[in-house]
N, C-alpha and C positions, 0 to 999 in steps of 0.2 A: 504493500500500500504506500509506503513511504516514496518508494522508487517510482510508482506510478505519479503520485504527487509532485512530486520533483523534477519531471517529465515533461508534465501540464505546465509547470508554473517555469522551463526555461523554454517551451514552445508559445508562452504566452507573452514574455520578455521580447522574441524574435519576432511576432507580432508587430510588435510596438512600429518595427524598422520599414513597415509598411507607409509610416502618416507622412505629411505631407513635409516636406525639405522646404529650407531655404537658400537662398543664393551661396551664402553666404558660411554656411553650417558646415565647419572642417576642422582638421586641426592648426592650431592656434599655439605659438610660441611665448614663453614667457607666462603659462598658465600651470593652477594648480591643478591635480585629477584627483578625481574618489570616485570609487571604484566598488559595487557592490555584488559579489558572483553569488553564484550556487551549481552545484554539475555533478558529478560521478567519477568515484575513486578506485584507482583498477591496482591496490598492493600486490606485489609479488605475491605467491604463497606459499614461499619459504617460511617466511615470517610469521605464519599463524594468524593475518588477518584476512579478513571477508572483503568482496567489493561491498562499496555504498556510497551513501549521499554525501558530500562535503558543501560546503561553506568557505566562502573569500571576502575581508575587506582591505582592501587596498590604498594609501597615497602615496603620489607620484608628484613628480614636477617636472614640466618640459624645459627644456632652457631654449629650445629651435624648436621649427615643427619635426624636427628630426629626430634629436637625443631629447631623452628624459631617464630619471632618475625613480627607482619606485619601493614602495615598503610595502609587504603583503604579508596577509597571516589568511591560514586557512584552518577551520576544525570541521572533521570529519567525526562523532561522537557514534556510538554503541554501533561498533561494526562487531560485527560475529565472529567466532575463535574458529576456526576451520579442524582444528585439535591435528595436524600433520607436521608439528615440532617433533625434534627428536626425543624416542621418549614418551609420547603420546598417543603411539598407533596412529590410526586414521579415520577412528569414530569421531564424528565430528562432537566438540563436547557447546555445550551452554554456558559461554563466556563473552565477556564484552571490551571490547577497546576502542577508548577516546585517542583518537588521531591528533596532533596538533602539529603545524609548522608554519616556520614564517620565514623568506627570505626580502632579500634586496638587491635587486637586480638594474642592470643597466638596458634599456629599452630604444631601439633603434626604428622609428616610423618611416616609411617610405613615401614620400609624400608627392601625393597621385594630382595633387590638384583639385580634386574631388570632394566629397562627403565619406567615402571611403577611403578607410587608411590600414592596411597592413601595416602590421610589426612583428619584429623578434625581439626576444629577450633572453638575457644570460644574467646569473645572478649564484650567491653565495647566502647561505640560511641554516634552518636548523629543522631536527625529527625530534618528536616527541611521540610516545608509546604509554599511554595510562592502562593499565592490565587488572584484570580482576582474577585471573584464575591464581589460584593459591601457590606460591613458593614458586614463582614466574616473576622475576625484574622486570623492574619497568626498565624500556627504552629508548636511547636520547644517543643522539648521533649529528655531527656537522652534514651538510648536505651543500650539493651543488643543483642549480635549475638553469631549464633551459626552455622555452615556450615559444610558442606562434600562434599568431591570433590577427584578428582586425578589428577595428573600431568604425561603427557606420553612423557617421552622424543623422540626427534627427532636425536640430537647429546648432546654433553655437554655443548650448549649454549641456544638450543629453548626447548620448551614443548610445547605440547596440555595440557590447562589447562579447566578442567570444574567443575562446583559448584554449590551444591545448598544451599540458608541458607537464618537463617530467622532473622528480626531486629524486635522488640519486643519493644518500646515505653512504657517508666514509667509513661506517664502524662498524663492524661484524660481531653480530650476534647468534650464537646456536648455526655459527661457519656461514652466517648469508646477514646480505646489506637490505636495507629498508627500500627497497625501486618502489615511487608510489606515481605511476602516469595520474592523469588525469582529465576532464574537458569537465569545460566551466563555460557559464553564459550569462550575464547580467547587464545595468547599465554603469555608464561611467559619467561622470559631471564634470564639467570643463569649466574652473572658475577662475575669471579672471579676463575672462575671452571679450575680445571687444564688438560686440554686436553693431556698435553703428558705426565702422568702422571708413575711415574716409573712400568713397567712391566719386570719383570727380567727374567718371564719365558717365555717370549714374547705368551703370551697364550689368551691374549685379555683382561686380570681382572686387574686392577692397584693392586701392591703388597698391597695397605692399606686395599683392601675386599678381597684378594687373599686367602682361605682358605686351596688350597692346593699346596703350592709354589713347585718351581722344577717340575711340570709337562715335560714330555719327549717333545720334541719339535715336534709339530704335531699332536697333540693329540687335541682330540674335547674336550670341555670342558662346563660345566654349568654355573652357572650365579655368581656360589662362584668361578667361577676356578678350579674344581675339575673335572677328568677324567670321560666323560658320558661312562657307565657303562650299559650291558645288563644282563641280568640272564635267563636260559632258565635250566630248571630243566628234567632231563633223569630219567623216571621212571623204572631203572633196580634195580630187585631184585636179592641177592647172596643167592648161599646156604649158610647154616650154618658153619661158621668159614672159610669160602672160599672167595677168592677175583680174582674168574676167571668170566671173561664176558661170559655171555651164548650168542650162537648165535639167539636165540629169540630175543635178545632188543638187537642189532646191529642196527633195524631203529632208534630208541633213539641213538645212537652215530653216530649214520651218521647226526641228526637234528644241532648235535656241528661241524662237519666236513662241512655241506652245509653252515652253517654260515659263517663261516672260511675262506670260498674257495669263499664264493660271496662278503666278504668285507676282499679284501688283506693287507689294511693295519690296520686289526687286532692283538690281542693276545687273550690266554684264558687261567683262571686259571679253573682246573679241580677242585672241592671242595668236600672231601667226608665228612657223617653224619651219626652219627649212634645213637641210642635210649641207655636208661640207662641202661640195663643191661649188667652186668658184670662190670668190675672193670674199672677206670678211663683209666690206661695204659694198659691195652687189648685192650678199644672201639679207643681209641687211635691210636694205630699201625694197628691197623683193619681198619678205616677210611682212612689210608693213604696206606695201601696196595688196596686198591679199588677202590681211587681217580687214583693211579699209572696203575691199570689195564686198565679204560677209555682212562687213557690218551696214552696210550701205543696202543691201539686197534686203535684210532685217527691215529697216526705215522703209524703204520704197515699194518693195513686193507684200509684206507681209505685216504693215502699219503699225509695226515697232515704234515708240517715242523715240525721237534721236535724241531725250535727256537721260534715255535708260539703258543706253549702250554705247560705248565706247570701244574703239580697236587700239593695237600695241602688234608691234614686231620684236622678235627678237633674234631674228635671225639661224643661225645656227649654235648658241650659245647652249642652247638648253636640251639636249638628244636628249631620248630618251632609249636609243638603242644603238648597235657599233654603225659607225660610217662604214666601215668595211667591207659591208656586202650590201647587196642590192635591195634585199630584205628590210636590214638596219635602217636603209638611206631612204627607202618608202615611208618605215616609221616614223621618222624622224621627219617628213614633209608632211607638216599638220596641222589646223587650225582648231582651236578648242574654245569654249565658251566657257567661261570661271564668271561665277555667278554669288551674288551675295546680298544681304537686304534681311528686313526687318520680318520676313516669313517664310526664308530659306532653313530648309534641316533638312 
């Protein structure tokens, strides 16, 4: 019953990581953490204890959203004797052991940008062993831990926190050391975090992970702040030394124009590419008279706004395949529509 209980209430924790986020809900450097688990203890059974339910509270401090610092204690109480000490046979007998340990570990977050954050942890602590069966020590032993887990934030004050790790026992007792894995699941509280944290382009990213500041007001943005961004590539070929649109690949400029016209509050930069031969400033002015012909064919055939499209050459700067073969150098002559606005994903 216990173990069922205990099931529900870290399936109901995990829940939680359902409701609604904010922009802005991550990890935060130079904040306190507390930390409150619950989850299931898998001891060796050398040792003479039973799996069961444990308990965790935790504080921590971040110094960056990277490194933190963290105190933990956990008690696991009235787990079951399993009676397979030496000595004991292997009748399981009716005795009870309170678990206790606490270590302090050094915590490294990965930091995604996101409201999710993976971490590992490494740390140094302690085993405690409360025993009830008669003329049996109790046990207490240095330990070392090692964990992985992640934190999913909710807003910039809760997380879904979950972990697995293991506590590893220096001291040998009855010729075996205490191994006690375990997974754990609660939440964590981030205090200190600054919720209105300056955003200048008002974009949703606080300017200190803002990657791409001044964003136009309206504009959708990624998890840096930077304008989401589509790319849909028109597979039209020119003759040679010419930058007129054949009306064969008009459906490839209408695929830029259907875009266009189903998300109004777009833009589009026309992008042309050409392979390496010929000289730098030939493929040059070549790529931009044929970026110009798309984009003009968009305006005129297909009543595109000429304030929502824009053309760029760039020559042969930017392959995306070898010059070397014929293949390559097809690839690489291409016009693409990069696309961005206030209802692009």
């Amino acid at each position: 019953m216990k173990t069922k209980f205990l099931i529900l209430a870290i399936l109901a924790v995990a829940a939680l990581g359902l409701a609604p986020y904010s922009a802005s809900a991550q990890m935060s450097g130079e904040t306190l953490h507390i930390s409150l688990m619950g989850g299931y203890l898998f001891p060796n059974n050398r040792i003479a204890v039973d799996n069961g339910g444990v308990f965790g509270l935790g504080l921590g401090y971040n110094f960056t959203k990277n490194w933190g610092i963290e105190a933990f204690g956990y008690f696991a109480p009235n787990l079951d004797d399993d009676g397979v000490l030496p000595g004991f046979g292997t009748t399981a007998l009716n005795f009870d052991n309170d678990v206790t340990m606490a270590r302090i570990s050094a915590l490294y977050h990965f930091d995604t940008g996101t409201k999710f954050t993976p971490y590992v942890s490494l740390g140094l602590g302690g085993q405690w062993i409360s025993r009830d069966r008669p003329d049996y020590d109790n046990y207490s032993s240095f330990a070392a831990n090692a964990g992985l887990g992640f934190k999913l934030f909710f807003n910039e004050v809760i997380a879904l926190r979950m972990e697995v790790n293991d506590s590893y026992g220096f001291r040998r007792v009855q010729g075996a050391r205490f191994n006690a894995p375990m997974v754990t699941a609660g939440l964590t509280f981030q205090v200190g975090a600054n919720p209105a944290c300056p955003d200048s382009d008002n974009d949703g990213v606080c300017d200190a992970y803002d990657k791409c500041p001044g964003t136009p007001a309206g504009y959708k943005v990624d998890a840096d702040g930077c304008p989401i961004t589509v790319t849909i590539r028109m597979d039209i070929k020119f003759d040679f030394d010419k930058a007129v649109v054949k009306r064969q690949y008009l459906p490839e400029v209408k695929k830029v124009a259907d875009f266009l016209n189903a998300h109004p509050g777009s833009t589009a930069v026309v992008e042309g590419h050409t392979d390496s031969r010929g000289s730098d400033v030939y493929n040059q002015k070549l790529s931009e008279r044929r970026a110009k012909a798309v984009r003009d064919t968009l305006v005129s055939d297909f009543g595109v706004s000429s304030e929502k499209v824009s053309s760029v050459g760039y020559g042969e700067s930017r392959p995306i395949a070898t010059n070397d073969t014929e293949a390559g150098r097809a690839e690489n002559r291409r016009v693409v529509g990069v696309f961005s606005g206030t209802d692009v994903e």
